[in-house]
CHARMM internal coordinates of N, CA and C (Angstrom, degrees):
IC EDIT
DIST 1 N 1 CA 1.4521
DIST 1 CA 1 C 1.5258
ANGL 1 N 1 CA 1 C 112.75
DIST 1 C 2 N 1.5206
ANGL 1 CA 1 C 2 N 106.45
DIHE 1 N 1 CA 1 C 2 N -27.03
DIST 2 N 2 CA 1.9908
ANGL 1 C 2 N 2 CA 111.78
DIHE 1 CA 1 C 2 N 2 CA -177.74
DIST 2 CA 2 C 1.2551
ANGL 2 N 2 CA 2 C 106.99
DIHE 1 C 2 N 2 CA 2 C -76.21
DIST 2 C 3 N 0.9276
ANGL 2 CA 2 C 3 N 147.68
DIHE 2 N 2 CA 2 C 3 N 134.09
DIST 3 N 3 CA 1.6670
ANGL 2 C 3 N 3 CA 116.22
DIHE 2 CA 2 C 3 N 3 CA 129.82
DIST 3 CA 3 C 1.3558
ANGL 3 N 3 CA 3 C 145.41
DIHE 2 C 3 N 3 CA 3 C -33.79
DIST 3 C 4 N 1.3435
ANGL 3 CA 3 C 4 N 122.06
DIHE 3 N 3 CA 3 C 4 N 115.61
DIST 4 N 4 CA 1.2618
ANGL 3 C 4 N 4 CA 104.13
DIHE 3 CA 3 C 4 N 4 CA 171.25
DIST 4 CA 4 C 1.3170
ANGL 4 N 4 CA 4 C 170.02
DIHE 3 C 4 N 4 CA 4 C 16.39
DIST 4 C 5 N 1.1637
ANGL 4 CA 4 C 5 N 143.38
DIHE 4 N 4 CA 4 C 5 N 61.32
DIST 5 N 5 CA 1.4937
ANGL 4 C 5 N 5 CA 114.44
DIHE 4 CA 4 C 5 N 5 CA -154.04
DIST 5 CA 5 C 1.6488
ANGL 5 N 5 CA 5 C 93.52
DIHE 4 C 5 N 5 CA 5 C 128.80
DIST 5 C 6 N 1.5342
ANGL 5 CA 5 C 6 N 129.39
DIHE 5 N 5 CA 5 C 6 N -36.56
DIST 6 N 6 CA 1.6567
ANGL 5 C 6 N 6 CA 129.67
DIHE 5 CA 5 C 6 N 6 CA -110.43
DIST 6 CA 6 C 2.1910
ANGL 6 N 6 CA 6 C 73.23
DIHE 5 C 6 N 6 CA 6 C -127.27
DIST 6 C 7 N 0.7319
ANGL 6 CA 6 C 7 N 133.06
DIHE 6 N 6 CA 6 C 7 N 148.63
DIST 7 N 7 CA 1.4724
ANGL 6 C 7 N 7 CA 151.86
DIHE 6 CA 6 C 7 N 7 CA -174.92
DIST 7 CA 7 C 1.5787
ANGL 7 N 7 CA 7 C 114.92
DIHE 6 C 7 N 7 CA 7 C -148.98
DIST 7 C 8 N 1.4725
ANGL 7 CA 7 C 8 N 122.05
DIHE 7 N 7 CA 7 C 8 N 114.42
DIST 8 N 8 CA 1.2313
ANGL 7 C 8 N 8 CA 115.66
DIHE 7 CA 7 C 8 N 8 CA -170.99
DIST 8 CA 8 C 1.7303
ANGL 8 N 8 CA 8 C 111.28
DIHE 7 C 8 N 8 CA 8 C -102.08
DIST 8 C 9 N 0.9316
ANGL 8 CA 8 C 9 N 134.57
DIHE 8 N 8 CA 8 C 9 N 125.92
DIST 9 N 9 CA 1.8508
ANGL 8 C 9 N 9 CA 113.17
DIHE 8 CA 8 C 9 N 9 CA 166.41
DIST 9 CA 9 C 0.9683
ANGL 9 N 9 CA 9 C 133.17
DIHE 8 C 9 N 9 CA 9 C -30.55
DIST 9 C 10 N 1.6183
ANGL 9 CA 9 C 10 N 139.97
DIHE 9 N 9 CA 9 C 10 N 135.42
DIST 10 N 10 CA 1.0649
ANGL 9 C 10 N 10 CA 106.73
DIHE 9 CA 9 C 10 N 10 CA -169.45
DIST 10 CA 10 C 1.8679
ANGL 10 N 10 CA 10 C 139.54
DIHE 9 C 10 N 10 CA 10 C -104.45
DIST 10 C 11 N 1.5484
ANGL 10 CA 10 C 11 N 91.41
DIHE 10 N 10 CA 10 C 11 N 21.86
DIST 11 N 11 CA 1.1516
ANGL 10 C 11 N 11 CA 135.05
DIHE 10 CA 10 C 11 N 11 CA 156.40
DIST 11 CA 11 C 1.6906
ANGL 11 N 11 CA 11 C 121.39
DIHE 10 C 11 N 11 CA 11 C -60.83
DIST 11 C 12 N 1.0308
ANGL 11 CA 11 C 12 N 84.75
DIHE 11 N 11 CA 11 C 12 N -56.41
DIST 12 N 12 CA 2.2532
ANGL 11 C 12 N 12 CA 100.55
DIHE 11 CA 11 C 12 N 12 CA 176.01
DIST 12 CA 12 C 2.0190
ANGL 12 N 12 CA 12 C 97.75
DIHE 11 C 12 N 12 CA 12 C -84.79
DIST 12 C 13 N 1.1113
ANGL 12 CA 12 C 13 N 125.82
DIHE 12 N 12 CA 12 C 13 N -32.59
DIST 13 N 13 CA 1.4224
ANGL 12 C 13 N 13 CA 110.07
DIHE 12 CA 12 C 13 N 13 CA 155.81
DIST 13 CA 13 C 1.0832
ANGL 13 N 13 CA 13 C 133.49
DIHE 12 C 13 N 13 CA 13 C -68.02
DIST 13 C 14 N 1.3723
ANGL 13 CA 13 C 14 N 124.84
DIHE 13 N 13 CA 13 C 14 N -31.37
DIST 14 N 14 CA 1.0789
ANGL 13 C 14 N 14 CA 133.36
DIHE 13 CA 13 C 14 N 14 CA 178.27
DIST 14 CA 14 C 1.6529
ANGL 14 N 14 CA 14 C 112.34
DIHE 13 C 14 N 14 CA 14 C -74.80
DIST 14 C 15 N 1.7440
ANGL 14 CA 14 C 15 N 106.08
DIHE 14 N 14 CA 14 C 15 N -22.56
DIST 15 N 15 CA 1.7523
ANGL 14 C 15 N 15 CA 117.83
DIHE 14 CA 14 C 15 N 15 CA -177.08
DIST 15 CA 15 C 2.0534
ANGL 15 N 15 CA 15 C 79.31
DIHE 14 C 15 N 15 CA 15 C -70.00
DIST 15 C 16 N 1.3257
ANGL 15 CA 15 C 16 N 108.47
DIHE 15 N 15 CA 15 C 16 N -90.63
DIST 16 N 16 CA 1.3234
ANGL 15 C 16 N 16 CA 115.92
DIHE 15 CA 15 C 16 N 16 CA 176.26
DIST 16 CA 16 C 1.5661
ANGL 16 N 16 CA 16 C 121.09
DIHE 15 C 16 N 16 CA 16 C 12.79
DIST 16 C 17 N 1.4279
ANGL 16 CA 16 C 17 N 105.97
DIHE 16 N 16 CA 16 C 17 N -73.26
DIST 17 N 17 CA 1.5670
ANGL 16 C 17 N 17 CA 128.66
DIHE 16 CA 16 C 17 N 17 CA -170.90
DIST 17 CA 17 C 1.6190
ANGL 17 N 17 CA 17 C 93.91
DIHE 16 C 17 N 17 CA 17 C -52.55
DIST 17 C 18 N 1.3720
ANGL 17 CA 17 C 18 N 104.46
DIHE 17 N 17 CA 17 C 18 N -56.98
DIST 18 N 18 CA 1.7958
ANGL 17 C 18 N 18 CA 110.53
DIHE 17 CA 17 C 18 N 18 CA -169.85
DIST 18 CA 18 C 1.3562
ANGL 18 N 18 CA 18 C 112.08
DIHE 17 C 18 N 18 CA 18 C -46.57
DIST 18 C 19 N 1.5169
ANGL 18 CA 18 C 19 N 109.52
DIHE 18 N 18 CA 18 C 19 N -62.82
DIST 19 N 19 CA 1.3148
ANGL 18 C 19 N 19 CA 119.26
DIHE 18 CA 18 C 19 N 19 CA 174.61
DIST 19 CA 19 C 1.3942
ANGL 19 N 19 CA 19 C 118.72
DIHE 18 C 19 N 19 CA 19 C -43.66
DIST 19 C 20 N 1.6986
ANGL 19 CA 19 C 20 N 134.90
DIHE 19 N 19 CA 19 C 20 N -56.66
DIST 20 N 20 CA 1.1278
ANGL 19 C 20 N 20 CA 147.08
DIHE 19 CA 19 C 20 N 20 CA 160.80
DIST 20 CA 20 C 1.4946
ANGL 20 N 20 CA 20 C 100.71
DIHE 19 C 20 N 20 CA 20 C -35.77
DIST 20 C 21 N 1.0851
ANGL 20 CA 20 C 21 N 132.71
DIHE 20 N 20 CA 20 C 21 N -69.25
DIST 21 N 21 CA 1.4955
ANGL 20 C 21 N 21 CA 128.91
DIHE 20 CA 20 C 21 N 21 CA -159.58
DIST 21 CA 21 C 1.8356
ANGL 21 N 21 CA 21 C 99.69
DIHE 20 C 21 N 21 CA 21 C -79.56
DIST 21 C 22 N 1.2461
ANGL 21 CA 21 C 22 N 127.71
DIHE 21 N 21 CA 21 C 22 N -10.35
DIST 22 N 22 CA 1.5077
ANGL 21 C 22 N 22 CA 136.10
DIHE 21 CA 21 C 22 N 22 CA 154.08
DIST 22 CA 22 C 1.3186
ANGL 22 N 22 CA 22 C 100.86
DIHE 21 C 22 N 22 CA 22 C -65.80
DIST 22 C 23 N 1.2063
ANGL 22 CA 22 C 23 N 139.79
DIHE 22 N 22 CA 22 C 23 N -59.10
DIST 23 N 23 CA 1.3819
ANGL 22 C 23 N 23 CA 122.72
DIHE 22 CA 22 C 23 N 23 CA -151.05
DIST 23 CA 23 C 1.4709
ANGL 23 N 23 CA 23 C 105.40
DIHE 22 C 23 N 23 CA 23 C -97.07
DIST 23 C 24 N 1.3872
ANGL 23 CA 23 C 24 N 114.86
DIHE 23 N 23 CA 23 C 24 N 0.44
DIST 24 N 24 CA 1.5657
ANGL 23 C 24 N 24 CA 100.26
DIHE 23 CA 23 C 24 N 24 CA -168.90
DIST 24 CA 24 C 1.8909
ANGL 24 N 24 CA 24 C 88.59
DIHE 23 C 24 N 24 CA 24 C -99.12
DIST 24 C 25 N 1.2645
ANGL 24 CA 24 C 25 N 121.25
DIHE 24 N 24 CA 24 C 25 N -45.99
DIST 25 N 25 CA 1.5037
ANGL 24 C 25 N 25 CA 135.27
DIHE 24 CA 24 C 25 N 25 CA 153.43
DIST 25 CA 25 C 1.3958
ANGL 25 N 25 CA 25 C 94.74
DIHE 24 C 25 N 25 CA 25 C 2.51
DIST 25 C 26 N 1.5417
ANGL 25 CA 25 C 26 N 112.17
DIHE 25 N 25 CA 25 C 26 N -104.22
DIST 26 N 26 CA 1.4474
ANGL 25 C 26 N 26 CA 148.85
DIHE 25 CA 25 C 26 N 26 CA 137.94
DIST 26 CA 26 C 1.4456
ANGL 26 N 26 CA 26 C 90.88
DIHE 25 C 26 N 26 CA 26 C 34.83
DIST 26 C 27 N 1.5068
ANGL 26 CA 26 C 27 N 102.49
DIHE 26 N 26 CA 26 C 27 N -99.71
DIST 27 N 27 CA 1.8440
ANGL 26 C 27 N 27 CA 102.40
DIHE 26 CA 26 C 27 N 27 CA -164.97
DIST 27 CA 27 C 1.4631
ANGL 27 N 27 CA 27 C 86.81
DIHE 26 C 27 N 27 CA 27 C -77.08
DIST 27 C 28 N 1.4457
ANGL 27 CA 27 C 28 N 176.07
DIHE 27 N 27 CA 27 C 28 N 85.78
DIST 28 N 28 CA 0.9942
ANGL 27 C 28 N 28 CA 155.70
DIHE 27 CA 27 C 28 N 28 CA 109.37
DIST 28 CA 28 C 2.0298
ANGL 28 N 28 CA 28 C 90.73
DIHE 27 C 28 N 28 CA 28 C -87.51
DIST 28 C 29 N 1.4901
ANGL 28 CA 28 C 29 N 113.40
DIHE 28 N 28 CA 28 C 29 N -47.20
DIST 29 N 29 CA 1.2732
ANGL 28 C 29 N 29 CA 117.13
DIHE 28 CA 28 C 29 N 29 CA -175.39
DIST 29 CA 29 C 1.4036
ANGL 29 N 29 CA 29 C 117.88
DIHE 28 C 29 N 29 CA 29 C -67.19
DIST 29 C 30 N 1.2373
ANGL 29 CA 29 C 30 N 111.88
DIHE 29 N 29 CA 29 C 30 N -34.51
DIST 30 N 30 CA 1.4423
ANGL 29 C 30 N 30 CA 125.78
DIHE 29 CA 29 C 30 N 30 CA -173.14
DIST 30 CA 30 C 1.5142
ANGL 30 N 30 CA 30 C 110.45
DIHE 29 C 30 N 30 CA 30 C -79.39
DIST 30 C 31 N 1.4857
ANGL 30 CA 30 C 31 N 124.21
DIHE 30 N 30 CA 30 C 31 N -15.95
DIST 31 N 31 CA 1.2253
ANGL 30 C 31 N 31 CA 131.51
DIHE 30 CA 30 C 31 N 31 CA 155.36
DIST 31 CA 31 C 1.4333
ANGL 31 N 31 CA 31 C 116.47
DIHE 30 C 31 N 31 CA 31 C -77.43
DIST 31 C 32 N 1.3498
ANGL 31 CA 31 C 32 N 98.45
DIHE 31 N 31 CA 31 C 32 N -50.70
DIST 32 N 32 CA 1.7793
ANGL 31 C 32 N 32 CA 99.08
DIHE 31 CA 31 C 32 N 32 CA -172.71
DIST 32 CA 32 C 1.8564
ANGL 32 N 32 CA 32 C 97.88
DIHE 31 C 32 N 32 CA 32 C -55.22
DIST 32 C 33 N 1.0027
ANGL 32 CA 32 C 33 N 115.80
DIHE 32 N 32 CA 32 C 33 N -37.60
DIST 33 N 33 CA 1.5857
ANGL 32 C 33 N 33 CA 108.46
DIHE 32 CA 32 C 33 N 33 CA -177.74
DIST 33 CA 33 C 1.3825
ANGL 33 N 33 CA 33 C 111.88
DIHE 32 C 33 N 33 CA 33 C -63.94
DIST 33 C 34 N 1.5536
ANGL 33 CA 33 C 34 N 109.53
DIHE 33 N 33 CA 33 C 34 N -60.69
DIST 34 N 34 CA 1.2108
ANGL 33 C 34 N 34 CA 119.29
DIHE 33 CA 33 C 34 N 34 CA -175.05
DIST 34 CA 34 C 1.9680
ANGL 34 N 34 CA 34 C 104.70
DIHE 33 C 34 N 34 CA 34 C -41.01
DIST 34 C 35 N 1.1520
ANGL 34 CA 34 C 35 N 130.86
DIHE 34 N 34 CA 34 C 35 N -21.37
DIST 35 N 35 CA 1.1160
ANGL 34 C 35 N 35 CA 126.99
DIHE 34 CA 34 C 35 N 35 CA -146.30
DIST 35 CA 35 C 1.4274
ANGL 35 N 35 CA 35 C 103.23
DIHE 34 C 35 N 35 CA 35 C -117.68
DIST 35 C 36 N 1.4842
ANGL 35 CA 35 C 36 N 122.28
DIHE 35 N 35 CA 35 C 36 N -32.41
DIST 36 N 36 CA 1.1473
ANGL 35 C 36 N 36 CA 129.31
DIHE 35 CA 35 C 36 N 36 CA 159.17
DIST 36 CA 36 C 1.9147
ANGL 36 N 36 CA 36 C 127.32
DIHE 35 C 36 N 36 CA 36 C -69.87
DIST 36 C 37 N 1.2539
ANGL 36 CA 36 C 37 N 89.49
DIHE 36 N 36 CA 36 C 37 N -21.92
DIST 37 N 37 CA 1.8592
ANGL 36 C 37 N 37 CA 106.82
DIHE 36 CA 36 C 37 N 37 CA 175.08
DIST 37 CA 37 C 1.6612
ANGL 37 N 37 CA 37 C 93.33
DIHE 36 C 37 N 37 CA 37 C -87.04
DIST 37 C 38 N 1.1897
ANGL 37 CA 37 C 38 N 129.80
DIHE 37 N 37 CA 37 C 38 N -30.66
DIST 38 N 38 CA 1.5831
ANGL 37 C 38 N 38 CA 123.78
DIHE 37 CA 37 C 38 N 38 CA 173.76
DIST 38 CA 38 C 1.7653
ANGL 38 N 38 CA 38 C 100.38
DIHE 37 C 38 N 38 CA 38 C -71.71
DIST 38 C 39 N 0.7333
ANGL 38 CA 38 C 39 N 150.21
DIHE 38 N 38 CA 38 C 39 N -53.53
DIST 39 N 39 CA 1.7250
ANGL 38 C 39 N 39 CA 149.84
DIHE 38 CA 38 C 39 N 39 CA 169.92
DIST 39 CA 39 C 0.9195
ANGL 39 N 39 CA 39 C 99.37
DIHE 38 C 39 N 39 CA 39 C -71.28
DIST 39 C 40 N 1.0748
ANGL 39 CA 39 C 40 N 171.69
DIHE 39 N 39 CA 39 C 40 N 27.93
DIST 40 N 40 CA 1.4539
ANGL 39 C 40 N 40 CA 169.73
DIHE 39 CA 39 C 40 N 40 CA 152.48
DIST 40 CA 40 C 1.7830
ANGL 40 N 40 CA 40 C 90.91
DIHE 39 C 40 N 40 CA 40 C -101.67
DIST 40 C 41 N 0.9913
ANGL 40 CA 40 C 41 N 123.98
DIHE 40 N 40 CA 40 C 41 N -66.26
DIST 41 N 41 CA 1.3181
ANGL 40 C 41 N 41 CA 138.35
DIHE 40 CA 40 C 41 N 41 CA -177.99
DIST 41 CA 41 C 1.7080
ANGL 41 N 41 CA 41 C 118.57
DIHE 40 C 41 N 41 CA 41 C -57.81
DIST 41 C 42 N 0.9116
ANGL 41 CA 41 C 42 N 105.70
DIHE 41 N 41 CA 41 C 42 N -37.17
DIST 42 N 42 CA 1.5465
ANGL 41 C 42 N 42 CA 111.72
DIHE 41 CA 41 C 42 N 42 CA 170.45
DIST 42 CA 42 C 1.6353
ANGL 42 N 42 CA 42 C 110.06
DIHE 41 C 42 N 42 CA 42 C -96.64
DIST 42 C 43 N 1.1178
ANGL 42 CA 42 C 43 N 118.22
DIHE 42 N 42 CA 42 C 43 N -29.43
DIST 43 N 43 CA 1.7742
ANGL 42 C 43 N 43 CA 110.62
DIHE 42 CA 42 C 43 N 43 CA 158.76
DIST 43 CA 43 C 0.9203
ANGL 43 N 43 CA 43 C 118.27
DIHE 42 C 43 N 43 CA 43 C -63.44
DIST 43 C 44 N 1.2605
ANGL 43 CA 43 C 44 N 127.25
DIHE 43 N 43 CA 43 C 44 N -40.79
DIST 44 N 44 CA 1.7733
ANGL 43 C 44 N 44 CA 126.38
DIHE 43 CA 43 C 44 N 44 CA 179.33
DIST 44 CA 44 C 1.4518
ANGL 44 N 44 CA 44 C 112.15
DIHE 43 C 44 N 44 CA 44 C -74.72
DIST 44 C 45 N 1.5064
ANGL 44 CA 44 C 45 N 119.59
DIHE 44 N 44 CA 44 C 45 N -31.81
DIST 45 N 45 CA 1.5787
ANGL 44 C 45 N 45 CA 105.45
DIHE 44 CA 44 C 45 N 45 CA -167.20
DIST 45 CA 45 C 1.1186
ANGL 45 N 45 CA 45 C 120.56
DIHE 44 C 45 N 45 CA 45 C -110.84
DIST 45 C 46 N 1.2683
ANGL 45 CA 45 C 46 N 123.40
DIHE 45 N 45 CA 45 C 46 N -6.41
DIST 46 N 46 CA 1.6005
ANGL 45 C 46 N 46 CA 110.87
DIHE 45 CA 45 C 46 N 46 CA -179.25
DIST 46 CA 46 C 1.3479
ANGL 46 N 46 CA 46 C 128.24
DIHE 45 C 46 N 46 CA 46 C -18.39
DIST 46 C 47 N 1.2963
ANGL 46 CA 46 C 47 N 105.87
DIHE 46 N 46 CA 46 C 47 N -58.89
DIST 47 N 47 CA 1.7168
ANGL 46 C 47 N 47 CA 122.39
DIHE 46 CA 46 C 47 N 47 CA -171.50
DIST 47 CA 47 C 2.0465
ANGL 47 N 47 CA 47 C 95.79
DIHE 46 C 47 N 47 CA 47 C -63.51
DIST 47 C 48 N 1.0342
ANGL 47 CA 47 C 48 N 126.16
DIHE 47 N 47 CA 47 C 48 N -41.52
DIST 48 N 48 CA 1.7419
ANGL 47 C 48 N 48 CA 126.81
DIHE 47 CA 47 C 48 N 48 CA -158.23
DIST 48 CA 48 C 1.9160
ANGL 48 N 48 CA 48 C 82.05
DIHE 47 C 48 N 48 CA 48 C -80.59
DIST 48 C 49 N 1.5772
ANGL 48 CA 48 C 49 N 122.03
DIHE 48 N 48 CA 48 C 49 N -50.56
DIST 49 N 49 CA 1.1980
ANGL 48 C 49 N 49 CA 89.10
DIHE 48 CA 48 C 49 N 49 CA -175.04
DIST 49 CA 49 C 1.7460
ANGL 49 N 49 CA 49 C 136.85
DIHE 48 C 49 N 49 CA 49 C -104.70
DIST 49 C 50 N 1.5990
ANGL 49 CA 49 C 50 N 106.57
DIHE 49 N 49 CA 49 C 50 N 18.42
DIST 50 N 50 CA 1.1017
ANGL 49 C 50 N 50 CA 111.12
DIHE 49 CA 49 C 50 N 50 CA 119.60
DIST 50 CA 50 C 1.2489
ANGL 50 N 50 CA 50 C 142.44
DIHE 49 C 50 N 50 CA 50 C -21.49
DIST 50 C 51 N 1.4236
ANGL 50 CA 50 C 51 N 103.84
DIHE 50 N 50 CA 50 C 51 N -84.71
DIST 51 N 51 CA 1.8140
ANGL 50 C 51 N 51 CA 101.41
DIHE 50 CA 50 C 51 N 51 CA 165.30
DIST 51 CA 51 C 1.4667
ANGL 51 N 51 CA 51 C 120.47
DIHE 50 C 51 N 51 CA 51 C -49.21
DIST 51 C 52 N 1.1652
ANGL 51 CA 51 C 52 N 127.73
DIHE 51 N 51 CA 51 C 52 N -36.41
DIST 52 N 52 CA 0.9428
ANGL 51 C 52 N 52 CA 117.48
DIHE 51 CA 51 C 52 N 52 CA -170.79
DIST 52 CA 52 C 1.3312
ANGL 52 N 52 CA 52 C 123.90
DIHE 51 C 52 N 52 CA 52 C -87.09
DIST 52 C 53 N 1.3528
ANGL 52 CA 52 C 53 N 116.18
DIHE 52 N 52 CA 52 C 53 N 3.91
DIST 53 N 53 CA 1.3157
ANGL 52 C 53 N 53 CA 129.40
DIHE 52 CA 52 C 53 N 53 CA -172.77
DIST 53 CA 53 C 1.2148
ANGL 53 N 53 CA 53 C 108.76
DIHE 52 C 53 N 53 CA 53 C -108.36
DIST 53 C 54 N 1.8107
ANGL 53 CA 53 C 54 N 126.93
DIHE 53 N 53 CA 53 C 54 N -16.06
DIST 54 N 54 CA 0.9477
ANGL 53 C 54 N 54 CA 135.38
DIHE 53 CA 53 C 54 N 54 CA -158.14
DIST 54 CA 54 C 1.8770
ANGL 54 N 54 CA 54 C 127.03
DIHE 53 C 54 N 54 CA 54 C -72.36
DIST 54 C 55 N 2.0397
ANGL 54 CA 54 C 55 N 82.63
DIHE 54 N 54 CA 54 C 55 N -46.26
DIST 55 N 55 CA 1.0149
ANGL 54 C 55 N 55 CA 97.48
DIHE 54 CA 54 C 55 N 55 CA -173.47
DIST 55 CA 55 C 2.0627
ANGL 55 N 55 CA 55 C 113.98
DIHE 54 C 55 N 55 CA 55 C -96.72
DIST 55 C 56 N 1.2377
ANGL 55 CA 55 C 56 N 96.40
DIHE 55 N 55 CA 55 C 56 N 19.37
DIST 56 N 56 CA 1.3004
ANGL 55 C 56 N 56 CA 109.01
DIHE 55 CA 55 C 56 N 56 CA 169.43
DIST 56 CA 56 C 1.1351
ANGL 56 N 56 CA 56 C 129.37
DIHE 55 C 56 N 56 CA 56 C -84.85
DIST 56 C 57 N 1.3182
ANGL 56 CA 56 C 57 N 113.09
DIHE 56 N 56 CA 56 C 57 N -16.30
DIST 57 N 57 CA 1.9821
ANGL 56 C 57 N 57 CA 116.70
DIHE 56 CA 56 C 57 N 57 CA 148.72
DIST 57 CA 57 C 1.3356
ANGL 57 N 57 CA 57 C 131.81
DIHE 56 C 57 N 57 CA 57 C -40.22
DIST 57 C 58 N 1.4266
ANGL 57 CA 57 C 58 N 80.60
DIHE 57 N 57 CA 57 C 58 N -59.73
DIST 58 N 58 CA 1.7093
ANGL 57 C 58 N 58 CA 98.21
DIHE 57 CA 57 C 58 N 58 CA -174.62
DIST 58 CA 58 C 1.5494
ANGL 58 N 58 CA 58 C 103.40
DIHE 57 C 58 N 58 CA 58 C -68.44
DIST 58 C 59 N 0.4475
ANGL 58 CA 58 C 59 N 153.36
DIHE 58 N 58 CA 58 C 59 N -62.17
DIST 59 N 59 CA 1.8120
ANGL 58 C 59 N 59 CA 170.07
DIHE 58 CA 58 C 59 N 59 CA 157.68
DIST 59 CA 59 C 1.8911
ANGL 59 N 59 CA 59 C 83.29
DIHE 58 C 59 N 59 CA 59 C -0.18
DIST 59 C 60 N 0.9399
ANGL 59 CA 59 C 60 N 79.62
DIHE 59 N 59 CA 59 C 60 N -69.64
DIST 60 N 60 CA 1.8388
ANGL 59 C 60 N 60 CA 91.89
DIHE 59 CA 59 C 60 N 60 CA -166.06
DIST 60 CA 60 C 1.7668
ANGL 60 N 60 CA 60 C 109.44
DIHE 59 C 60 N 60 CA 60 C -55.70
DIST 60 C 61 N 1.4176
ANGL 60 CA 60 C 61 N 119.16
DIHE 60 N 60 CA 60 C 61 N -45.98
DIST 61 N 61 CA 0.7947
ANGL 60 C 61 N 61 CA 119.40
DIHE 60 CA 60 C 61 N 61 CA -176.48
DIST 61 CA 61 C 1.5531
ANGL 61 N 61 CA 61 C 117.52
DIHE 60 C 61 N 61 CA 61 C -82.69
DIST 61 C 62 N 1.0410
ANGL 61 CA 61 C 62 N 134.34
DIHE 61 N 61 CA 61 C 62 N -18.04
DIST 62 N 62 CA 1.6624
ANGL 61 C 62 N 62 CA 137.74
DIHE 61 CA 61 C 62 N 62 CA -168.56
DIST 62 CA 62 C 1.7375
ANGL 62 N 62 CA 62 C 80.02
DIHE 61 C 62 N 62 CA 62 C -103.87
END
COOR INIT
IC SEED 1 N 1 CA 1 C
IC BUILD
């Protein structure tokens, strides 16, 4: 992944690694939510957006 030649401390790699395994964490959670608030959301509403979809024909058409 370095280039060549290039030697890091292994103090500031070890900062690196943390951070990397922070940010992948990060969106791994922020998906798992995002994804559970999407089923949460479609289990609860079917019936509300039904209605609400219903009368959006007519709207269009008159």
């Amino acid at each position: 992944p370095l280039p060549t030649g290039r030697t890091i401390a292994p103090k500031k790699l070890r900062v690196i690694q943390q951070q990397k395994l922070k940010k992948s964490l990060e969106v791994g959670i922020r998906m798992r939510i995002e994804r559970e608030t999407v089923q949460r959301a479609q289990g609860g509403l079917p019936k509300k957006l039904a209605l609400v979809t219903a009368p959006a024909p007519t709207k269009g058409k008159a």
